[in-house]
N, C-alpha and C positions, 0 to 999 in steps of 0.2 A: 516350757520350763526354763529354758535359756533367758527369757526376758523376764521372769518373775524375781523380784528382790529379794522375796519371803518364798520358803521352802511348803506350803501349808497341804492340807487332806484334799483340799480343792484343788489345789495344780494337779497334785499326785493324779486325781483322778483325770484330769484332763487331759494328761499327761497317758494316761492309761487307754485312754479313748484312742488320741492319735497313735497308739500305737497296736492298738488292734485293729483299727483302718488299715496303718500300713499293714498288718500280717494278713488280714483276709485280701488286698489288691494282691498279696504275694501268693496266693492259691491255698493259704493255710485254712485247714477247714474248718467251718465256723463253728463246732463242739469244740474243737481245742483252743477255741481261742480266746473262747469264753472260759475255757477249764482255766486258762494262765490269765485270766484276770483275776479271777477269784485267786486263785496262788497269791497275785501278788501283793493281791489288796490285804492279806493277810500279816504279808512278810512284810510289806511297806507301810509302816506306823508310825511317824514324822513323830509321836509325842516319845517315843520308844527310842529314839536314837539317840545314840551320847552325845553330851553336849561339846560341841569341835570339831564331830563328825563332817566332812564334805561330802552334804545328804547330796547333793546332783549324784556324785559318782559313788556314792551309795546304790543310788537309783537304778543309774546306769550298771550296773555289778549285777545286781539283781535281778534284771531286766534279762542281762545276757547269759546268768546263769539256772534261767528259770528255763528258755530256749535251747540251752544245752543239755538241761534233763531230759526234754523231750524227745531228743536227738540219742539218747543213752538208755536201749531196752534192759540193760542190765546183763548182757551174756555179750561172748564172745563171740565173731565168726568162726566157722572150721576153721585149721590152718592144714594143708597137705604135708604127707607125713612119709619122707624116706623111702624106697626099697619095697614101696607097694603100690598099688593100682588105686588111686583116687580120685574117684567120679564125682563130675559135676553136672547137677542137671542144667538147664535155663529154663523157666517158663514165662511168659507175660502177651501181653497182647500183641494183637497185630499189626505191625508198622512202630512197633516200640523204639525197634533200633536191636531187636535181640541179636539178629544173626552175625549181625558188624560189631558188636559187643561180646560176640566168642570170640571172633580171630583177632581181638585186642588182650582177650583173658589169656588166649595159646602164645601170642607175643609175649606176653608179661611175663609168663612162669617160663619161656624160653630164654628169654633174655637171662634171665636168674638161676640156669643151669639145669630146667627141667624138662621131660622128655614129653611134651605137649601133643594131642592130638583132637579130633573132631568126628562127630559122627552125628550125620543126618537123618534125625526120625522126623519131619517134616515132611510127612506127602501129601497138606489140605494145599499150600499156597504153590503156585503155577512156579515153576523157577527157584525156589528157594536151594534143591542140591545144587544149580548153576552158581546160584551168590555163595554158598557155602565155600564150594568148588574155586571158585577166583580169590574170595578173602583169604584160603586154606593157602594156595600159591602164593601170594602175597606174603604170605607172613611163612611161605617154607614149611609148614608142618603137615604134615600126611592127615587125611580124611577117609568118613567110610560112607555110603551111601547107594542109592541105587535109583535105577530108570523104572526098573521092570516091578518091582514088590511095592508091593501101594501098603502095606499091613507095616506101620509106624512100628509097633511095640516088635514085630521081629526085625527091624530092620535094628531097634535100639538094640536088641538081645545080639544081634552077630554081630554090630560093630564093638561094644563092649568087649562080648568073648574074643575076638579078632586081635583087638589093642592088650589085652590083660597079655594074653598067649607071648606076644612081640615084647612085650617088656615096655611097655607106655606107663609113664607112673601118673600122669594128669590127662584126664579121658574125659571127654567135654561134649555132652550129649544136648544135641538143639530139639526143640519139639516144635510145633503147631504153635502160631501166633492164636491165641483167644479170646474171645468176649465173656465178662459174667453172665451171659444169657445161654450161649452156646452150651447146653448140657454137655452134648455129642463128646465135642472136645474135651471137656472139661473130664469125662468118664477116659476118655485114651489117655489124655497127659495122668489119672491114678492107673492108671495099666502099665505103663513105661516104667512111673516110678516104684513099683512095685515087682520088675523085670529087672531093671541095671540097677537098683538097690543102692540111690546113689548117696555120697558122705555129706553131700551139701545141696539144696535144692535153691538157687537164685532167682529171684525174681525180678524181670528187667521191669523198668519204670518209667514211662516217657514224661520227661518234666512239664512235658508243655498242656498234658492234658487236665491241669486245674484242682478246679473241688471234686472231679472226679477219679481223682488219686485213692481216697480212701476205702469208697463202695471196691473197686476193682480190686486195691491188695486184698481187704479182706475176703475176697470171692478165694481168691486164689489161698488165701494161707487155711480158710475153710476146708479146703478139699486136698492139701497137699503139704508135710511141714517146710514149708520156705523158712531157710535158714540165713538166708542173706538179702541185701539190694542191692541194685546199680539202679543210679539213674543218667537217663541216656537225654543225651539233646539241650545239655546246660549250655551251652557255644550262643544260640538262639535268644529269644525272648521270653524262656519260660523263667518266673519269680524264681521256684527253687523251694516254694511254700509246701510245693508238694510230697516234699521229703521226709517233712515234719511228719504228715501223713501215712505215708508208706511205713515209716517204723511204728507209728501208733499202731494202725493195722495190723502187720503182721508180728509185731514183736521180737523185729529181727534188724539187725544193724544195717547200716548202710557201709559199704566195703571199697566202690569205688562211682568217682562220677566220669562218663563221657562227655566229653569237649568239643566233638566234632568229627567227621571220619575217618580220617587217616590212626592207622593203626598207633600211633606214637599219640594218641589223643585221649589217654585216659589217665586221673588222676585219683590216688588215692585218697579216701575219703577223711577228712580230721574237721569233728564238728565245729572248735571255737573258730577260725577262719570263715569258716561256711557261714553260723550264725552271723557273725562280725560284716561280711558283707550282704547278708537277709537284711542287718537293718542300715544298711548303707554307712558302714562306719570301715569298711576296706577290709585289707588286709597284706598290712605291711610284712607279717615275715614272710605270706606266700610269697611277694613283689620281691622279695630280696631275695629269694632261690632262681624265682625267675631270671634276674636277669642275671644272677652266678653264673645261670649254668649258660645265659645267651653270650656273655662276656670274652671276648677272644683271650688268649694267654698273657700274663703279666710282658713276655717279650712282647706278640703283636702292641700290647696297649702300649707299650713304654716306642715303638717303634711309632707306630700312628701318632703319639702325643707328640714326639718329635718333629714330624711333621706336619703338622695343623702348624704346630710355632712358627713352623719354618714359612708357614701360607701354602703347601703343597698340599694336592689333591686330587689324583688321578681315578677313573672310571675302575681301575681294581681295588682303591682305597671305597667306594661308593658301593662297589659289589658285596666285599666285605662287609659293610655295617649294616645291607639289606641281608644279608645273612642270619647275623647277630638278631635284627628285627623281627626276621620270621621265626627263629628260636623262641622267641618271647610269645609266641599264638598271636590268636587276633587280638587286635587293638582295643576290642571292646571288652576282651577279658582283664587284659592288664588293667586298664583302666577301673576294672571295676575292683579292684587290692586296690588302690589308692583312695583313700578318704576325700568323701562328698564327691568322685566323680563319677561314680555309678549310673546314673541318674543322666547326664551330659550323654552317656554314650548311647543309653537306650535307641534303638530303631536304627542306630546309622549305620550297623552292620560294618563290611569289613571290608568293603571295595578297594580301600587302598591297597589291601593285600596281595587282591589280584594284580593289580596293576605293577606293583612292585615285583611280581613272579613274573611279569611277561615281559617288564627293563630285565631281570636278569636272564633269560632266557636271550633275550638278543646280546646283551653281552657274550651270553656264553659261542655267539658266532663271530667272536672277536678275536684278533690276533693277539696275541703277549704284546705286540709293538705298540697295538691302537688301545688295549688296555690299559696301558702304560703311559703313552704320549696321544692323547684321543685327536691333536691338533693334525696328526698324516692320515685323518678320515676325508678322505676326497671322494666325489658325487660315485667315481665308480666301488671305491671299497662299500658306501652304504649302497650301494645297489647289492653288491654280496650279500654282506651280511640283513639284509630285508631278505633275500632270499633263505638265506642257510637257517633263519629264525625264524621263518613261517609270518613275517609280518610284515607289513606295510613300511614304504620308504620315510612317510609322516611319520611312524611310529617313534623309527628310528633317531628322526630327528626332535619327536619331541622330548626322549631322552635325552638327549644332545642338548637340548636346552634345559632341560631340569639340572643337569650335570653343570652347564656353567652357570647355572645360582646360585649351586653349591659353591662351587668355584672359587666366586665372587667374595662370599661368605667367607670359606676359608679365610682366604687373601688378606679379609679385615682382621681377622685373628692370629694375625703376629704379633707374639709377648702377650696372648690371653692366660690370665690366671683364675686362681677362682675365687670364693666369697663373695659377700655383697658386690662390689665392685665388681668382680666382673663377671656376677649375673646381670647387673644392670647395663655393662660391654655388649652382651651376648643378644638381650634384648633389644637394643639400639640395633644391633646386625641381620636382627630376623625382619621380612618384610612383615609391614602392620597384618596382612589377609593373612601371611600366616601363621602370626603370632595370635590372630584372632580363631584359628581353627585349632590351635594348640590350647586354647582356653583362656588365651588374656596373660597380662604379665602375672598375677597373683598366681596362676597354675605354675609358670614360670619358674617361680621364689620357689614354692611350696616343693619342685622337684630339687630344685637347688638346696633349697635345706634338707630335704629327705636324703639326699647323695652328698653333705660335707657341706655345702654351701654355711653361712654362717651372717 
């Protein structure tokens, strides 16, 4: 559509074509995708539009607000309610990601002043009170569970009574990973929820498992009213298509997405963003919280900017901004909020990240003096610090050399300012390999004008 001169019925629909490609590669399933052709073919009538109109982003509008119906069953999730006991169930399959997706849900509402807790009716899978048991530590809130009673529905029945009793106002009840095949299961998770009586019943959603997102919600919204989603495992390679799915299914909202597993790794759910990067168009306001909240304090910044001018740059000036880095998640997420580069990051996963956690790690066996002045690291200080950091004396020194590239770098940005000019400074300063892993100079520009550049 981009290269057509003429807006006509014949783009439109070719237009329509690659774009139900892209949504079946993205796991959306193929009744619906048909269903929002038909939609659009409707709504998009080239002889129909005012004459002045700029039919592309017409198009475009239309396109992404036919994708945000789908995304909007029409109701609200529960919301927890004051000065009473309100139960949550979970149900969804096995290896979904449930149980690391409750001690994210008991984070959440702690963080936010509420009296969170957990209770284990899972006795099919080997270990699951154990993962309960470590996620519950982890995040500080008290759990209920047991070794000896194999009978799920009374284990859900005392831990409920147990938490209502103590004054718990959010009670968050795990059950049995299951298959739509597995009756067995499927008859316990309606016995539980018909025991703890609970206000919202959730159903976890693993992204990565496809077109077979749909059959599986609706097993589950059949037999039980799920009133919510999460879907778990969006960090990965799953499109995301299958979301679409999950609320067609059960007719129930989507509330929050999992990013990965650390407890701080869940993101509340808001469709137009979501769709906006389903079809690889970003999403620049999520990008701009993101790195609000990565961004050190007006003093740090104004104190750092001083010294970069100055060519100053020491290994705590380096710790800090791998800080700031890791605040922002993986690279691959960021990346995919910025327009056209979704796509670039696919498969390369997030290995920098590690690597960048194991340089600060060995910093962290560093003295304030060698943080400070890295130049009075002599062979016996890195023999320490390889010790006190679990790692190799190479290791240490190949930080040492990434440190003076930086260095380096700095040093040529005395009196950098910004706009054109001196993005095109800052380019000249990056080595070519790595200004080619950073996406070329036009990525470059593009960040530069997204942040002020001009």
């Amino acid at each position: 559509m981009t290269d057509a001169t003429v807006i006509s019925e014949q783009v439109i629909d070719e237009m329509l074509k690659e774009i139900c490609a892209a949504l079946l590669s993205s796991d959306v399933n193929i009744k619906m995708v048909f269903s929002l052709r038909e939609n659009l073919k409707k709504v998009l009538k080239v002889d129909d539009m005012a004459a002045g109109l700029n039919k592309r982003r017409a198009i475009k509008k239309a396109v992404f607000d036919e994708l945000c119906k789908l995304l909007d069953p029409g109701k609200k999730p529960f919301k927890p309610v004051k000065g009473r006991a309100n139960i949550f169930m979970f149900v969804g399959l096995q290896g979904s990601g449930k149980t690391t997706t409750i001690a994210k849900i008991a984070n959440h509402y702690k963080r936010k002043g509420w009296k969170p807790c957990m209770v284990c009716a899972d006795t099919f899978r080997a270990g699951a009170f154990d993962q309960l048991k470590q996620n519950a530590s982890a995040a500080k809130v008290p759990y209920y569970g047991s070794y000896s009673e194999r009978d799920p529905v009374k284990i859900a029945q005392d831990g409920v009574e147990k938490f209502k009793k103590e004054g718990y106002d959010i009670i968050i009840v795990d059950t049995s990973g299951r298959h739509k095949q597995e009756a067995a299961l499927f008859e316990e998770m309606e016995q539980v929820a018909n025991v703890v009586s609970p206000d919202q019943i959730i159903f976890i959603m693993d992204a990565s498992i496809g077109q077979a997102a749909f059959d599986q919600a609706e097993a589950f919204k059949q037999r039980v009213a799920v009133g919510a989603v999460i879907m778990t495992k969006m960090d990965g390679h799953a499109k995301g298509g299958g979301a679409l799915s999950a609320v067609a299914a059960t007719q129930s909202p989507i509330i929050f997405i999992g990013t990965g597993e650390h407890l701080e790794d869940l993101d509340e759910f808001e469709p137009e963003p979501f769709v906006s990067r389903l079809l690889g168009w970003g999403d620049v306001k999520g990008l701009t919280n993101v790195i609000k909240e990565a961004m050190p304090t007006p003093e740090k910044q104004e104190e750092l900017a001083k010294r970069l001018q100055a060519g100053k740059f020491s290994l705590r000036d380096m710790y800090e901004q791998f800080q700031g880095m890791l605040k922002m998640g993986p690279l691959s997420k960021v990346m995919e909020m910025i327009p056209g580069l979704g796509e670039m990051m696919q498969g390369k996963g997030d290995a920098g990240q590690q690597t960048i956690r194991a340089w600060m790690t060995i910093m962290d066996s560093m003295t304030d003096e060698e943080l400070d002045n890295p130049k009075v690291l002599n062979q016996s200080r890195l023999n320490r610090v390889a010790r006190g950091s679990g790692r190799s004396v190479a290791e240490v020194n190949e930080l040492l050399v990434r440190y003076k590239q930086l260095e380096k770098t700095v040093e040529k940005m005395k009196g950098f300012k910004g706009g054109r000019a001196g993005m095109n400074q800052l380019q000249n300063m990056i080595p070519p390999q790595m200004l080619k892993q950073m996406g070329g100079s036009n990525m470059l520009r593009a960040l530069g004008n997204m942040f002020g550049g001009k």
